[in-house]
Steps between C-alpha positions, in 0.01 A plus 500: 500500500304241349553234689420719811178622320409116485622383839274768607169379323582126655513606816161698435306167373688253775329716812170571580588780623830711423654832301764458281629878350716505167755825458498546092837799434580753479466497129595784314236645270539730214307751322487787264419835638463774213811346357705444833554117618351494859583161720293414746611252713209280664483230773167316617385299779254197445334380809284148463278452790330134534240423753338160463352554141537869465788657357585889443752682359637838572762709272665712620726691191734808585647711220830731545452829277827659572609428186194720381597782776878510356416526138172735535657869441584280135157370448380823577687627253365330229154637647316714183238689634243718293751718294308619216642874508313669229399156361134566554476801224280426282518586133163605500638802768442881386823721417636650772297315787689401784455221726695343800667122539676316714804266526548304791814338575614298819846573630549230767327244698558239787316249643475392879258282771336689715263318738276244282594693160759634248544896487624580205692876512579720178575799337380684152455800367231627226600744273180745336502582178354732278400363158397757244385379172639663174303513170415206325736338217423244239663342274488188229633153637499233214401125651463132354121435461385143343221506251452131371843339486678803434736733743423887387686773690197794552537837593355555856434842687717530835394751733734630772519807792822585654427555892734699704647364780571701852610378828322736741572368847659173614375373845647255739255220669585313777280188646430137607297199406372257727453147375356188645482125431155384524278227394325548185287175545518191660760400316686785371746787639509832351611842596280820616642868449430706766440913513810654378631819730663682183582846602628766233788725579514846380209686356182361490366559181135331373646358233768313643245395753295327236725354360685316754149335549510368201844335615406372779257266295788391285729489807268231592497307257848491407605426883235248517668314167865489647387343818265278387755388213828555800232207722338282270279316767447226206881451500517488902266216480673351224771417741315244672524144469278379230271309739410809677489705159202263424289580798211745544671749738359823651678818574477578890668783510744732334722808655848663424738491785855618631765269588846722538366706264436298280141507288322114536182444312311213775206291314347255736327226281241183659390193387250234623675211375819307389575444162519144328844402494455146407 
């Protein structure tokens, strides 16, 4: 591959005018995803055009996620959304109050192209709890303080409330996230979250309402995380020959595409000239 890579940059500087195109894979990539090892297997396409003095260079790099698709019901797993139950009571509540909190949990996901972007389908449920706050306990805790060079164990006040627990309704959510692969900068690919179309099943209560907002915002960022770390666009380019890695490229274009069902991340990257290989 080497050899061709070279052949290929002779024939560039022997003709005024000619394109030479380098194939560099498929080579197999691999990532963590929330604990799951995720291979991506990548090939890319160099193009060197020469015309008298000019020379350009187009890259061309395709990326197979179906490696991603396969494993995603597992990386969903590891998924843990906002699950604070009755987490948020303070110990500042008043006896007896009660107050309502949320645990949202994901059940199963998948992951597929769909035009120019990755849908990403799942399943959850919140459960709604009632928290109730009992009376407030205290108690003495002794701990190591140091006063000059010296290690004294000091009584210290601990102050405690037992809240009550209830599960008053579990609901089922249904819904899917779009996802594209878009240019950040000139130089840089990134990925955009689109609107999510999460639809509840069952009663609609307020609550549950709010607080599968709230998940939806750390939906986002957790899906955002395992794609981004499932991608790596620095680790794409990384597979270039180290010429090329040198040179000052621009992103042209990004999209996610099908092929047999397959999910391929596309990144079109330019450059304006050749690097120095003497």
């Amino acid at each position: 591959m080497r050899a061709l890579f070279l052949s290929a940059l002779l024939l560039v500087g022997f003709l005024s005018e000619a394109t030479a195109q380098v194939v560099v894979g498929p080579i197999a990539i691999t990532n963590k995803v929330n604990g799951i090892p995720i291979t991506v297997s990548t090939t890319s396409w160099i193009t060197v055009n020469s015309v008298d003095n000019e020379t350009t260079v187009d890259v061309r790099i395709l990326a197979d996620l179906i490696d991603l698709q396969r494993k995603f019901s597992n990386v969903v797993d590891k998924f843990a959304l906002a699950n604070d139950k009755c987490a948020a009571r303070g110990a500042d509540a008043r006896v007896g109050s009660d107050a309502r909190s949320a645990a949202v949990s994901l059940k199963s996901g998948s992951l597929w192209p769909v035009d120019d972007r990755l849908m990403m389908s799942f399943r959850g449920q919140v459960d709604t709890w009632s928290c109730i706050a009992g009376s407030p306990k205290s108690g003495i805790e002794w701990k190591k303080k140091k006063f000059a060079f010296l290690n004294i164990k000091v009584p210290v006040v601990h102050k405690w409330r037992i809240v009550t627990k209830k599960n008053d309704v579990t609901q089922s959510f249904r819904g899917n996230l779009p996802i594209q692969l878009v240019k950040k900068d000139g130089a840089n690919v990134g990925l955009k979250i689109a609107e999510h179309d999460i639809k509840l099943e069952g009663q609609d209560l307020a609550m549950t309402t709010a607080s599968l907002n709230l998940a939806k915002m750390d939906l986002n960022r957790k899906a955002y995380n395992a794609l981004q770390s499932a991608i790596d666009p620095a680790k794409l380019k990384a597979i270039l020959p180290k010429e090329y890695q040198k040179m000052n490229m621009t992103v042209v274009s990004t999209r996610f595409r099908s092929y047999g069902g397959h999910a391929i991340a596309e990144i079109n990257l330019a450059a304006a000239s050749a690097p120095n290989t003497q």
